[in-house]
LUMVODREN-321563 format. One record per residue (C-alpha): x negated, y, z. Coordinates in steps of 0.25 Angstrom, whole numbers, plus 5000, padded with zeros to 4 digits. Layout:
! LUMVODREN-321563
<r><X>X</X><Y>Y</Y><Z>Z</Z></r>
...
This chain:
! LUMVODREN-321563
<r><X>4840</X><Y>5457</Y><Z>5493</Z></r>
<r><X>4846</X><Y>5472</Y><Z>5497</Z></r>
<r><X>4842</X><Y>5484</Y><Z>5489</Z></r>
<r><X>4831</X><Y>5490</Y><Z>5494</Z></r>
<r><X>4834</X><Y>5504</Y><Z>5493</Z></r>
<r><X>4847</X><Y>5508</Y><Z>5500</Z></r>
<r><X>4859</X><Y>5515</Y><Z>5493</Z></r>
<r><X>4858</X><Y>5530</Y><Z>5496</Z></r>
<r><X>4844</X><Y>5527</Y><Z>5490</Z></r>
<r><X>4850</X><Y>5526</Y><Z>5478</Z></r>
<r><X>4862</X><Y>5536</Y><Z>5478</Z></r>
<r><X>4849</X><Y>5546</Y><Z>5482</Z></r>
<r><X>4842</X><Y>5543</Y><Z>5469</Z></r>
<r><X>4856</X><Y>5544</Y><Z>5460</Z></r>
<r><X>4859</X><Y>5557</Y><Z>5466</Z></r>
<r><X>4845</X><Y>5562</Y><Z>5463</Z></r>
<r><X>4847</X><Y>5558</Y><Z>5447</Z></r>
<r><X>4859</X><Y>5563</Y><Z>5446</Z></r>
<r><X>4853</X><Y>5576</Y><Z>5451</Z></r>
<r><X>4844</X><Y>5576</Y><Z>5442</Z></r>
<r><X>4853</X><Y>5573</Y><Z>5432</Z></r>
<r><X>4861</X><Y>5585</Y><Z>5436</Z></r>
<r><X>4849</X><Y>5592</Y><Z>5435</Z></r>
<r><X>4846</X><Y>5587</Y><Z>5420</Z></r>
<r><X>4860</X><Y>5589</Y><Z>5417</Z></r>
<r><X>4864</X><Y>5576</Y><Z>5415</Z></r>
<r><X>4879</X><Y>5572</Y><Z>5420</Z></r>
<r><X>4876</X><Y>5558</Y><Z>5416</Z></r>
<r><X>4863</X><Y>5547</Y><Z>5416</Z></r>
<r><X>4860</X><Y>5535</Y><Z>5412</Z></r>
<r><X>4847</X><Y>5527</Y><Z>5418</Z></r>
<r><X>4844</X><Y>5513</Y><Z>5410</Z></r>
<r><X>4833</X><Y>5505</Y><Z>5415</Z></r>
<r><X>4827</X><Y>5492</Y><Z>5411</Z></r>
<r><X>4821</X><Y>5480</Y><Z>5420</Z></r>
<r><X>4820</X><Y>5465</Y><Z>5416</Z></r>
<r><X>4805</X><Y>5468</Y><Z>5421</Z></r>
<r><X>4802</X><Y>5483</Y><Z>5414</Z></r>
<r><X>4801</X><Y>5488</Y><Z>5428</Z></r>
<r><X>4797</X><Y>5502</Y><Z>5421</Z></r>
<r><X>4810</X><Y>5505</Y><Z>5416</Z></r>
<r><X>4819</X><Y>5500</Y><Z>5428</Z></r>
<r><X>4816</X><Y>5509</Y><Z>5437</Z></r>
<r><X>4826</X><Y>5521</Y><Z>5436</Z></r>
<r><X>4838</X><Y>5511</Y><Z>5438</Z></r>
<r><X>4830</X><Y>5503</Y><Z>5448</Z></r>
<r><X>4830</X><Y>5517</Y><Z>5455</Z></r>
<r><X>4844</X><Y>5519</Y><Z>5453</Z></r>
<r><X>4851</X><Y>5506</Y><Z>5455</Z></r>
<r><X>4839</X><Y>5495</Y><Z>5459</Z></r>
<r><X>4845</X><Y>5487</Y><Z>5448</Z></r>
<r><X>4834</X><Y>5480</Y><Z>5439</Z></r>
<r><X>4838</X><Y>5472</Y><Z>5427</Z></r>
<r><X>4831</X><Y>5457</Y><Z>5428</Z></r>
<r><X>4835</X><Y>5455</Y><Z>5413</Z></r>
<r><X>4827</X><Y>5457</Y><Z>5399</Z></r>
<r><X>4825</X><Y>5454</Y><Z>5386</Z></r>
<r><X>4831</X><Y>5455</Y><Z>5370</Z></r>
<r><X>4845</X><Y>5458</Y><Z>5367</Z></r>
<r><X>4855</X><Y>5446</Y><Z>5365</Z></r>
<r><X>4869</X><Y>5443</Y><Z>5360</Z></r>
<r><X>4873</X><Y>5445</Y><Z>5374</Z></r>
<r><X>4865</X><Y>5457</Y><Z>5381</Z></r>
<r><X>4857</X><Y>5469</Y><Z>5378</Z></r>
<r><X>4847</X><Y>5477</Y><Z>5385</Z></r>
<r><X>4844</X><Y>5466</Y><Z>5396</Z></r>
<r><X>4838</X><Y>5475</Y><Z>5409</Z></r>
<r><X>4842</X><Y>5486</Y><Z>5406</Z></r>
<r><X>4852</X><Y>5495</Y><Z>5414</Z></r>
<r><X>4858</X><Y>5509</Y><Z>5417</Z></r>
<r><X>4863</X><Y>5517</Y><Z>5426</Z></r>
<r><X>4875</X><Y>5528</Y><Z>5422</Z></r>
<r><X>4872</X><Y>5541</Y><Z>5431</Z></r>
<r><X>4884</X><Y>5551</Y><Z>5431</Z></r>
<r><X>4884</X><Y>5563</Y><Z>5440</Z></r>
<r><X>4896</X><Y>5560</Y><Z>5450</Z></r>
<r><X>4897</X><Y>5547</Y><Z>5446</Z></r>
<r><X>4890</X><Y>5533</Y><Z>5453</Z></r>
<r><X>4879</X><Y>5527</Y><Z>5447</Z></r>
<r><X>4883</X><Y>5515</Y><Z>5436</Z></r>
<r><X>4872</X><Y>5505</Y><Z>5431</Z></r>
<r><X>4873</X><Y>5495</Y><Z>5422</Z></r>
<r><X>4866</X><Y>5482</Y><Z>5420</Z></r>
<r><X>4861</X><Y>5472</Y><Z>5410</Z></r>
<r><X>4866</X><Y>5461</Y><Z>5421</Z></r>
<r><X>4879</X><Y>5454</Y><Z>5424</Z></r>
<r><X>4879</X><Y>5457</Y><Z>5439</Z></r>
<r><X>4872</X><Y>5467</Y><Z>5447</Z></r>
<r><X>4865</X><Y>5465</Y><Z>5461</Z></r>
<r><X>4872</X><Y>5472</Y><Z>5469</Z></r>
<r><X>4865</X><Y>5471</Y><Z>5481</Z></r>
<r><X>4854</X><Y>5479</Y><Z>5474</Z></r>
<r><X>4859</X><Y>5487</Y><Z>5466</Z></r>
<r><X>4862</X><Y>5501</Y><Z>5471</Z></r>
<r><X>4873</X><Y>5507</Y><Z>5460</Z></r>
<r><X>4888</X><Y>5502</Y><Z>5462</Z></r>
<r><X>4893</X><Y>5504</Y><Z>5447</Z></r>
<r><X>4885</X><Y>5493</Y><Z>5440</Z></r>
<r><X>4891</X><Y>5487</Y><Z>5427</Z></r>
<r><X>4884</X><Y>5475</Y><Z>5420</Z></r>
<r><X>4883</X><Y>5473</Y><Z>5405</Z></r>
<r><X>4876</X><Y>5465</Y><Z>5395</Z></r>
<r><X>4873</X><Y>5476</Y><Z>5386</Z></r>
<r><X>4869</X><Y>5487</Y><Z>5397</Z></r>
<r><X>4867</X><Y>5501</Y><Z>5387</Z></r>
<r><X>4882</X><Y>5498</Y><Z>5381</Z></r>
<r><X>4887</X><Y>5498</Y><Z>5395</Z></r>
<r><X>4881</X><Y>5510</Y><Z>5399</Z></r>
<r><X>4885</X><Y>5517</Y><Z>5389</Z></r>
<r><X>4899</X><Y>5510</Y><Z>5388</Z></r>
<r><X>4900</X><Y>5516</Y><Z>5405</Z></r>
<r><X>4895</X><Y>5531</Y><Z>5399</Z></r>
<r><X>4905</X><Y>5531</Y><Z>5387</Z></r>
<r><X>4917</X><Y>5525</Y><Z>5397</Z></r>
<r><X>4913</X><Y>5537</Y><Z>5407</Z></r>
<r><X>4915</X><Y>5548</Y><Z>5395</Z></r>
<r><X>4901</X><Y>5553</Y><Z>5396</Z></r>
<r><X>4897</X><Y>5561</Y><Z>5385</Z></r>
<r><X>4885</X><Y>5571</Y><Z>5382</Z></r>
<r><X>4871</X><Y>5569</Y><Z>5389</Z></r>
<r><X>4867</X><Y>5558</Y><Z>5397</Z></r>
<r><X>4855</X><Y>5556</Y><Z>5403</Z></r>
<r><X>4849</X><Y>5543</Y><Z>5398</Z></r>
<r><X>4837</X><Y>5536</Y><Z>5405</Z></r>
<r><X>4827</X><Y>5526</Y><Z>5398</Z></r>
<r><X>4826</X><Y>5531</Y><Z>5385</Z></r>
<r><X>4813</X><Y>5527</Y><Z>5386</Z></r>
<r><X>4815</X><Y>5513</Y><Z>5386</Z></r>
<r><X>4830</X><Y>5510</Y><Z>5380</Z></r>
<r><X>4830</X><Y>5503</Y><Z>5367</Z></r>
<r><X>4835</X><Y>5509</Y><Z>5355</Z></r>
<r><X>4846</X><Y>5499</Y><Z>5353</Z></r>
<r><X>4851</X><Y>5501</Y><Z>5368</Z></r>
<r><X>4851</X><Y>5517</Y><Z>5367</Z></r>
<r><X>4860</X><Y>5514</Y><Z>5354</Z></r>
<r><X>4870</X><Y>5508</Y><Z>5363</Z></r>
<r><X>4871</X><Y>5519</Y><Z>5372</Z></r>
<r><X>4873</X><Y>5529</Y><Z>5360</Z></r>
<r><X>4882</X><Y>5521</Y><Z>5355</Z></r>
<r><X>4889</X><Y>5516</Y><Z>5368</Z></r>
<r><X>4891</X><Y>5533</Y><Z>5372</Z></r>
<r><X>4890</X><Y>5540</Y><Z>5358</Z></r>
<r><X>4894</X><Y>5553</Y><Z>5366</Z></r>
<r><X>4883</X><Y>5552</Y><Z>5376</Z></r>
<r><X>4870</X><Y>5560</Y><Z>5373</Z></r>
<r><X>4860</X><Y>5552</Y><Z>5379</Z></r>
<r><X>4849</X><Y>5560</Y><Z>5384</Z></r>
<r><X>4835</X><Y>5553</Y><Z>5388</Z></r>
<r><X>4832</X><Y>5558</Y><Z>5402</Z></r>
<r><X>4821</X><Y>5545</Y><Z>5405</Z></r>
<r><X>4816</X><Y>5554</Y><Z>5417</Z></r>
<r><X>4830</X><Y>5556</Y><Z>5426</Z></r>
<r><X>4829</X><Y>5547</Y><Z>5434</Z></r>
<r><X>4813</X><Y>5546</Y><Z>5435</Z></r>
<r><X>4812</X><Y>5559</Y><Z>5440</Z></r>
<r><X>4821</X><Y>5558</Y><Z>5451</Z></r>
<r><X>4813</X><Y>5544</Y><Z>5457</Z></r>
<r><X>4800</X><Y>5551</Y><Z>5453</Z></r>
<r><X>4800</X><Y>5553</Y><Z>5469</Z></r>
<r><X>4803</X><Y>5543</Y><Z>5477</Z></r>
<r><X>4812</X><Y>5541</Y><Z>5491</Z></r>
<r><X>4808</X><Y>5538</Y><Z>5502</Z></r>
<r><X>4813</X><Y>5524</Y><Z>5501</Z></r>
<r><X>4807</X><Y>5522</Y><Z>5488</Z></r>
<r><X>4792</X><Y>5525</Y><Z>5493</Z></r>
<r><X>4794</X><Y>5516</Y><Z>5505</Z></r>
<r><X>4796</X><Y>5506</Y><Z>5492</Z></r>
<r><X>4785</X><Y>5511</Y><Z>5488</Z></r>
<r><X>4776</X><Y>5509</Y><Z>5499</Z></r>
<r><X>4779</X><Y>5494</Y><Z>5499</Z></r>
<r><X>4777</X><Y>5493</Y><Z>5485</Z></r>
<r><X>4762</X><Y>5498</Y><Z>5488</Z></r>
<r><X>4759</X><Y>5488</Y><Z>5497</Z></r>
<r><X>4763</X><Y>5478</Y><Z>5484</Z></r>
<r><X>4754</X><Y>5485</Y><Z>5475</Z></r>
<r><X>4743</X><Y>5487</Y><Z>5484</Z></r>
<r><X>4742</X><Y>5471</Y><Z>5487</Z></r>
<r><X>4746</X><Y>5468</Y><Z>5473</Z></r>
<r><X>4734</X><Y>5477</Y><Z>5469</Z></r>
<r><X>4723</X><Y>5469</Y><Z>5478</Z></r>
<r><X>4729</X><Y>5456</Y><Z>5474</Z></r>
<r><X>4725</X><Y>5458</Y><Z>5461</Z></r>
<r><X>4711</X><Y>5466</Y><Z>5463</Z></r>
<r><X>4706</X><Y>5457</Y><Z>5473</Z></r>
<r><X>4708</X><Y>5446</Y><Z>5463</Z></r>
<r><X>4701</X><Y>5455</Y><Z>5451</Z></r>
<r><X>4691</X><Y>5458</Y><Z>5458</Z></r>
<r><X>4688</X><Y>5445</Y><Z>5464</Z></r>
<r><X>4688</X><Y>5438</Y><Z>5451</Z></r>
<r><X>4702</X><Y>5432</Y><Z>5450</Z></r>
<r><X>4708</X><Y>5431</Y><Z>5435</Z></r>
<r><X>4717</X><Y>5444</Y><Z>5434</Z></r>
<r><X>4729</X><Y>5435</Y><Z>5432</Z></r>
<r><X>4723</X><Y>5428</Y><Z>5444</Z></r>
<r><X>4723</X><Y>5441</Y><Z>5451</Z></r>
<r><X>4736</X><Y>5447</Y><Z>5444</Z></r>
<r><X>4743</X><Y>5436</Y><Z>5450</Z></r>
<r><X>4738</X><Y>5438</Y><Z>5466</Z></r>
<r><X>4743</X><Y>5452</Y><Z>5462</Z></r>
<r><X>4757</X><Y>5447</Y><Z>5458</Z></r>
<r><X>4760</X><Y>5439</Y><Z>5469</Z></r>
<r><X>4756</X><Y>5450</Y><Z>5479</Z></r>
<r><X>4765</X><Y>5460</Y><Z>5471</Z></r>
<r><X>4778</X><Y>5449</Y><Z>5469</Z></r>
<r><X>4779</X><Y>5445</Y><Z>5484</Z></r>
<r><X>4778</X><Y>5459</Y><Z>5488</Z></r>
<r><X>4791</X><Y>5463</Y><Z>5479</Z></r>
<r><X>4783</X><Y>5467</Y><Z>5468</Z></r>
<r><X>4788</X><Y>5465</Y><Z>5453</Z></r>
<r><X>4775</X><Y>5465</Y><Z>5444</Z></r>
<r><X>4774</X><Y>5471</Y><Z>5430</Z></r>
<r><X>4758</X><Y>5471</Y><Z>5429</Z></r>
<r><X>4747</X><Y>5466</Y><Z>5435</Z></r>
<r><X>4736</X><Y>5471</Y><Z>5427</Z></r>
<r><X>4721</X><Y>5467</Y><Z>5427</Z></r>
<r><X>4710</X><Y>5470</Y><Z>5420</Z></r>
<r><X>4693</X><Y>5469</Y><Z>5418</Z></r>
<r><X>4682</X><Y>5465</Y><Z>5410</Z></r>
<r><X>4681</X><Y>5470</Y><Z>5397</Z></r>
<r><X>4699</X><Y>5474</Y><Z>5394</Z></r>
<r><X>4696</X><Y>5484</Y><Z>5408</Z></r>
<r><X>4698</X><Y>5495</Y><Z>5401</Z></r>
<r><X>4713</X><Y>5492</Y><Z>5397</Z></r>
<r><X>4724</X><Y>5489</Y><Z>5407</Z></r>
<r><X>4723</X><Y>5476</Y><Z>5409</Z></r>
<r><X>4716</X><Y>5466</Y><Z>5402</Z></r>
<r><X>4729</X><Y>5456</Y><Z>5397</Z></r>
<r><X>4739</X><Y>5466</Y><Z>5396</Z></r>
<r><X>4751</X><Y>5455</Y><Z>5393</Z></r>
<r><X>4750</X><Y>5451</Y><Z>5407</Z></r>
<r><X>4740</X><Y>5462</Y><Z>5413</Z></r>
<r><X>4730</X><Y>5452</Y><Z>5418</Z></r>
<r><X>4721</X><Y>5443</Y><Z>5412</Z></r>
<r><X>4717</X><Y>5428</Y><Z>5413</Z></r>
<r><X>4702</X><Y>5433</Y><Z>5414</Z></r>
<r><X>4696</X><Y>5435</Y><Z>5427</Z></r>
<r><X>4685</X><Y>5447</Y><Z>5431</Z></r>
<r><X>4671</X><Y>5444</Y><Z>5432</Z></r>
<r><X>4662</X><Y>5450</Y><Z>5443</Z></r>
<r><X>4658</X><Y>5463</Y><Z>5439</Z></r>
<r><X>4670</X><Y>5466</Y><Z>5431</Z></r>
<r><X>4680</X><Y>5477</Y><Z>5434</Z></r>
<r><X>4694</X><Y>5473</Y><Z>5436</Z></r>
<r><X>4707</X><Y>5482</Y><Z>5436</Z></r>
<r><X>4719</X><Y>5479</Y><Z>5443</Z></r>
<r><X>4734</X><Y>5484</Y><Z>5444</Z></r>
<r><X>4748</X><Y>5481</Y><Z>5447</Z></r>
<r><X>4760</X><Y>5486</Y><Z>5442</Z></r>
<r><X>4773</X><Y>5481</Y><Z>5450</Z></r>
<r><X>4785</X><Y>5486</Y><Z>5455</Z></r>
<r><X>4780</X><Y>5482</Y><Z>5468</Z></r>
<r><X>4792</X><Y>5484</Y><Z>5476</Z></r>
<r><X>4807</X><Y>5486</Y><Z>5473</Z></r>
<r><X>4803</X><Y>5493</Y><Z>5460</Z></r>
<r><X>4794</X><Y>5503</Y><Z>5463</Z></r>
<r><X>4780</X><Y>5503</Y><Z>5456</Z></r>
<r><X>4767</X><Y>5504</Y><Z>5457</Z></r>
<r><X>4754</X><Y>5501</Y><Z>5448</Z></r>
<r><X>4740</X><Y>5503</Y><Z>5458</Z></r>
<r><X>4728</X><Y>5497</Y><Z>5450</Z></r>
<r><X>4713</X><Y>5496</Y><Z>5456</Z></r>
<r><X>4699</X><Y>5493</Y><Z>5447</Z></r>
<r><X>4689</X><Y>5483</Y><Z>5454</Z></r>
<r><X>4677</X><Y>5476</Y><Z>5450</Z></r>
<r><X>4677</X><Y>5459</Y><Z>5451</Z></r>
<r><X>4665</X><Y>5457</Y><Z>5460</Z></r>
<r><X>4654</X><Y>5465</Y><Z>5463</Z></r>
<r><X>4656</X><Y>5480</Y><Z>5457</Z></r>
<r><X>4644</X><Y>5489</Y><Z>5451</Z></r>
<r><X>4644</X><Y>5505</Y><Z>5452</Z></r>
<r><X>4648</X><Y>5510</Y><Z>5440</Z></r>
<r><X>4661</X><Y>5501</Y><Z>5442</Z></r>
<r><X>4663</X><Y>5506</Y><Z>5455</Z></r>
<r><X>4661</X><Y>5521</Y><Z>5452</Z></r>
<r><X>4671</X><Y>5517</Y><Z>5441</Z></r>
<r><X>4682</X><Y>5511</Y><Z>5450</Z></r>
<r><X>4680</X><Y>5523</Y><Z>5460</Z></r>
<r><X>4682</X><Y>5534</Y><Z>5450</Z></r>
<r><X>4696</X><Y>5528</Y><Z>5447</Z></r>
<r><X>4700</X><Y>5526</Y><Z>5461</Z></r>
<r><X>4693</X><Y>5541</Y><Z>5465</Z></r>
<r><X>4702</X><Y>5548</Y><Z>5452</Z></r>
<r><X>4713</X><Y>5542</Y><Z>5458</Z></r>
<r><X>4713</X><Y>5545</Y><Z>5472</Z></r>
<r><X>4710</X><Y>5558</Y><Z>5469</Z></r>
<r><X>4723</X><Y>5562</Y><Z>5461</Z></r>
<r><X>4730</X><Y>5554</Y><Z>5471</Z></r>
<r><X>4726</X><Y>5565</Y><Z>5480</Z></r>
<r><X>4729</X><Y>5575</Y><Z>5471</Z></r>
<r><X>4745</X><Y>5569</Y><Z>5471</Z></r>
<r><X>4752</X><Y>5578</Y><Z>5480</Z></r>
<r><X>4765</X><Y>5583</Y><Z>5479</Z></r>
<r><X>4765</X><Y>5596</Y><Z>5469</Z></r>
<r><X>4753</X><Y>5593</Y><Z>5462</Z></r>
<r><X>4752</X><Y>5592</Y><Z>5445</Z></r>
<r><X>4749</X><Y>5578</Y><Z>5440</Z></r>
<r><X>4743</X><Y>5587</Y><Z>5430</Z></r>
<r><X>4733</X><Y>5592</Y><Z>5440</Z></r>
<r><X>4731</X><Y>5578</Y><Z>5445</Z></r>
<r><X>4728</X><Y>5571</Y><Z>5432</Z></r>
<r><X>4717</X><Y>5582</Y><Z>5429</Z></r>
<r><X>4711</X><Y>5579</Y><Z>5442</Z></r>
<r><X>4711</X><Y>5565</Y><Z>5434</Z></r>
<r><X>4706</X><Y>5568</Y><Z>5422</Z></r>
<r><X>4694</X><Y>5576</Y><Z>5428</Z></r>
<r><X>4689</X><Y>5566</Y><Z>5438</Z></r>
<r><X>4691</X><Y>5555</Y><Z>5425</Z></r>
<r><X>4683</X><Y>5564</Y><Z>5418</Z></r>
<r><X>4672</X><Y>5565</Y><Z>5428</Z></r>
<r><X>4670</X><Y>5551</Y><Z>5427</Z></r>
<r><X>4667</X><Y>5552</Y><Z>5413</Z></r>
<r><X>4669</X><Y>5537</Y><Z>5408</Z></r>
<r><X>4678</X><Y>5532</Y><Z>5396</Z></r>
<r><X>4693</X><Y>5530</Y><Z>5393</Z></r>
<r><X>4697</X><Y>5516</Y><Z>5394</Z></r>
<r><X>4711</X><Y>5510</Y><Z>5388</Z></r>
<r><X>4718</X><Y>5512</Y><Z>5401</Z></r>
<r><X>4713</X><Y>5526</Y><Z>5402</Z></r>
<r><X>4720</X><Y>5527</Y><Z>5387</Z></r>
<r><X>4733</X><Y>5519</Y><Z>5391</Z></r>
<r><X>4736</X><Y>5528</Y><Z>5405</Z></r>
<r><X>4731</X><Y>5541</Y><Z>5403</Z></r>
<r><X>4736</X><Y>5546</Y><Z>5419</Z></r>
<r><X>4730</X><Y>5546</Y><Z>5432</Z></r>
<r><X>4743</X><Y>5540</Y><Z>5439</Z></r>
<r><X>4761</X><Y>5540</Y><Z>5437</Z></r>
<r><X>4772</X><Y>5540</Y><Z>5445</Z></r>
<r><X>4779</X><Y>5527</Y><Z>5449</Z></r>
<r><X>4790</X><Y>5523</Y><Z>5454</Z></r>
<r><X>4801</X><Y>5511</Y><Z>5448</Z></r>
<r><X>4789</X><Y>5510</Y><Z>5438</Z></r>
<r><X>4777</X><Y>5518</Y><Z>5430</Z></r>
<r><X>4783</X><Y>5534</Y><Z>5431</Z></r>
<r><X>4780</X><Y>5547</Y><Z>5428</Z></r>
<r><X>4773</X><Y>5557</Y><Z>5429</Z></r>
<r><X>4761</X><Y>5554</Y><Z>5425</Z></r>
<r><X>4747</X><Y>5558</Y><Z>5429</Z></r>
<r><X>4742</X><Y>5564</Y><Z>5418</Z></r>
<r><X>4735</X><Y>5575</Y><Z>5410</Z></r>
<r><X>4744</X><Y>5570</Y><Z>5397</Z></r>
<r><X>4755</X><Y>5564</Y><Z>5405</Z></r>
<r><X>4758</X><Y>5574</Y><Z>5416</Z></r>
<r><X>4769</X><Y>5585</Y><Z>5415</Z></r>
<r><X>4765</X><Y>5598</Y><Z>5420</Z></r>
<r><X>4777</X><Y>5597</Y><Z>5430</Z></r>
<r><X>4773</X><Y>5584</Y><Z>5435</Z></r>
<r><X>4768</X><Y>5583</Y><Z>5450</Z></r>
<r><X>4769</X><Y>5573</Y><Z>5461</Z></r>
<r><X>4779</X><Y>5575</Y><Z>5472</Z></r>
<r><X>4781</X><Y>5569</Y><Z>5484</Z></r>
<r><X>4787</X><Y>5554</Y><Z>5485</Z></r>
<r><X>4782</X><Y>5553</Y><Z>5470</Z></r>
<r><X>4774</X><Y>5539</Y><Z>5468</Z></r>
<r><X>4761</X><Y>5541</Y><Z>5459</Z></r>
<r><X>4752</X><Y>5531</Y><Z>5454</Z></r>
<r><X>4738</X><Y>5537</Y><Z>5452</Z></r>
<r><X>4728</X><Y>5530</Y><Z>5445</Z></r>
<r><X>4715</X><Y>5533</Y><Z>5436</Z></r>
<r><X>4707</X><Y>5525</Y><Z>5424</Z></r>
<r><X>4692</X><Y>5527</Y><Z>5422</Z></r>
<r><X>4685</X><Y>5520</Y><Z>5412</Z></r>
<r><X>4669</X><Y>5517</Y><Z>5411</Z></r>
<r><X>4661</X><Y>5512</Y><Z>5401</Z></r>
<r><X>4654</X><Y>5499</Y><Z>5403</Z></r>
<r><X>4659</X><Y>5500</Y><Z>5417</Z></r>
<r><X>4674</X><Y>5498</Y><Z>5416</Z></r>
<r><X>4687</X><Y>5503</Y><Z>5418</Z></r>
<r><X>4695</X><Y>5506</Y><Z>5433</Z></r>
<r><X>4708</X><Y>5510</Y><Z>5436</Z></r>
<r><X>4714</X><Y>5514</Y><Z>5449</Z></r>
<r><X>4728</X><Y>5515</Y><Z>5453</Z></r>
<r><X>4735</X><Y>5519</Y><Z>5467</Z></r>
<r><X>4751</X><Y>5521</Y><Z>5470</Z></r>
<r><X>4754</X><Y>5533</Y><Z>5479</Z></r>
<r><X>4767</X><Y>5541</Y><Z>5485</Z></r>
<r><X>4766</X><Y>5554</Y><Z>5485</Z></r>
<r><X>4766</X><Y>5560</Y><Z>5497</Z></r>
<r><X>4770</X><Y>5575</Y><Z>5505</Z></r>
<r><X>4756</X><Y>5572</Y><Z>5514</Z></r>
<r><X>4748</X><Y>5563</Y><Z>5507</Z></r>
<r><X>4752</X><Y>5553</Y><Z>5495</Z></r>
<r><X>4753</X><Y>5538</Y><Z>5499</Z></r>
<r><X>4745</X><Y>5528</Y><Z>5493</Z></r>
<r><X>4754</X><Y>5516</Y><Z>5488</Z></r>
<r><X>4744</X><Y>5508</Y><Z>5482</Z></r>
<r><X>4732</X><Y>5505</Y><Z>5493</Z></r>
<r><X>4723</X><Y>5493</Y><Z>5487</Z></r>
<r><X>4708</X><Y>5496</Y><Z>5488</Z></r>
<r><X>4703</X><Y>5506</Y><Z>5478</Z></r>
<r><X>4691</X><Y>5499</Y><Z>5477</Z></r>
<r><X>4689</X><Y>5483</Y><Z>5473</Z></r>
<r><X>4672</X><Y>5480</Y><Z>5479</Z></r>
């Protein structure tokens, strides 16, 4: 298979971090990420090279850091990575310097030492590189000062290309049918694993890479899911009962998106309806609220006030994610949705990809949760995610 971005894609996106590093005052940048199946932490090297690591796993006599990988940026100078692999894939990677090791943080710092860099560097991923593999760094290039900066290269892919949300819209139609695969079988009875599994097959033939189906009803509703080891259950929803579904997925060449929905097994009564409709009303309207310009400040006290007018309880989940949405690219990203989470200067732009949901909780009733995926747009956002928002 071809790489499905073209070149100057590519040179497009390096040209805008090395901007910003300029702008940041960094001459020099490294970007690790880490694959083998952590799809959260791939994504800034996904987006600079489309190189994924297959491999994980401990530390041997042989190797170290199994999936992970780098990137050396320098202002005037081509891109380099460097891979935990013998061989690269030419034919999808996008970078021409590539150079293979078996201990991948020694070799990156071996190329920075052997290039006489010294002083601040940028360093990316310092929120998920083990202690013992930052050592080798220091000790690799003692006389670089390695400076986390885990947001250059975020910041820069926070909008999207035009290629990228033509990806995208492919990647909705995953979700979408992924999405009423699995609440068809909820709320028909099926087992969630039953259902989870129409759900997958849906998403894999699609292109999709899965990282969680999740599931949920009964008396566990109030919580994410209901077996969180796998996210579904072997038990199946009775009639009457309130089920919860959600797919998390890197639906197409990468890019992600989470849409969830609440439903009822059977026949539904009005206090769950009035419930599931509450959930789906917050979010259509801060969806609407989500033009370019506007505060996510603003939007999530919109949030907090219709929550409020609904009155209820606070579930688990409302603890766990205390947002009414995220951005989302190459996986789960800021900014949030958030009267705690939110940055004064955070706002959405134009090309940016949101996921807006909301959680309410009611006593006796249940729990719901509503997800949708939309780009947001110059006119009017585009919905991504467009299953039913309601399931009766």
């Amino acid at each position: 298979m071809a790489r499905y971005f073209p070149l100057d894609e590519y040179e497009a996106r390096w040209e805008r971090v090395l901007a910003e590093m300029q702008a940041r005052g960094f001459e020099t940048a490294v970007v690790f990420g880490r694959g083998g199946g952590t799809t959260d932490n791939c994504g800034d090297i996904l987006y600079l090279s489309n190189h994924y690591a297959i491999s994980g796993g401990m530390d041997s006599s042989i190797w170290s850091a199994r999936s992970f990988s780098g990137i050396v940026l320098q202002q005037g100078i081509e891109p380099q990575l460097h891979i935990d692999e013998p061989e690269p894939r030419r034919d999808l990677v996008s970078i021409r310097d590539i150079h293979c090791h078996k201990h991948p943080f020694s070799g990156v710092a071996k190329a920075i030492a052997e290039r006489g860099i010294k002083g601040r560097v940028a360093l990316v991923g310092t929120n998920f590189i083990p202690i013992k593999y930052y050592q080798q760094l220091v000790e690799g290039a003692p006389d670089v000062e390695w400076v986390p900066a885990d947001d250059l290269v975020r910041s820069v892919r926070r909008t999207k290309s035009h290629r990228e949300l033509d990806c995208y819209r492919i990647a909705g139609e995953g979700a979408t049918m992924g999405l009423n695969r699995l609440m068809e079988g909820l709320t028909s009875g099926l087992s969630e694993q039953e259902a989870a599994g129409e759900a997958a097959r849906e998403i894999v033939r699609r292109g999709g890479r899965l990282q969680m189906i999740g599931a949920n009803h009964g008396d566990t509703l109030g919580f994410d899911q209901r077996f969180p080891l796998t996210g579904y259950s072997a038990d199946a929803p009775k009639p009457g009962d309130m089920v919860t579904g959600t797919v998390h997925a890197a639906f197409y060449q990468g890019y992600y998106l989470d849409p969830g929905r609440t439903g009822v097994c059977g026949k539904s009564n009005a206090d769950q309806r009035r419930l599931i409709e509450a959930a789906a009303g917050i979010v259509h309207r801060l969806t609407d609220m989500m033009r370019p310009g506007v505060k996510l400040l603003d939007v999530a006290a919109e949030g907090d006030r219709m929550t409020a007018a609904f009155g209820g309880s606070v579930s688990a989940i409302m603890k766990n994610f205390p947002f009414y949405g995220h951005g989302i690219g190459l996986g789960f990203e800021l900014p949030r949705i958030s009267s705690s989470m939110s940055l004064p200067e955070d706002t959405a732009e134009k090309n940016m990809v949101f996921g807006v949901e909301s959680f309410l909780s009611l006593d006796g009733v249940g729990a719901a949760f509503f997800e949708n995926i939309v780009i947001i747009g110059d006119e009017e956002n585009e919905l991504l995610t467009k299953s039913p928002s309601f399931w009766w």
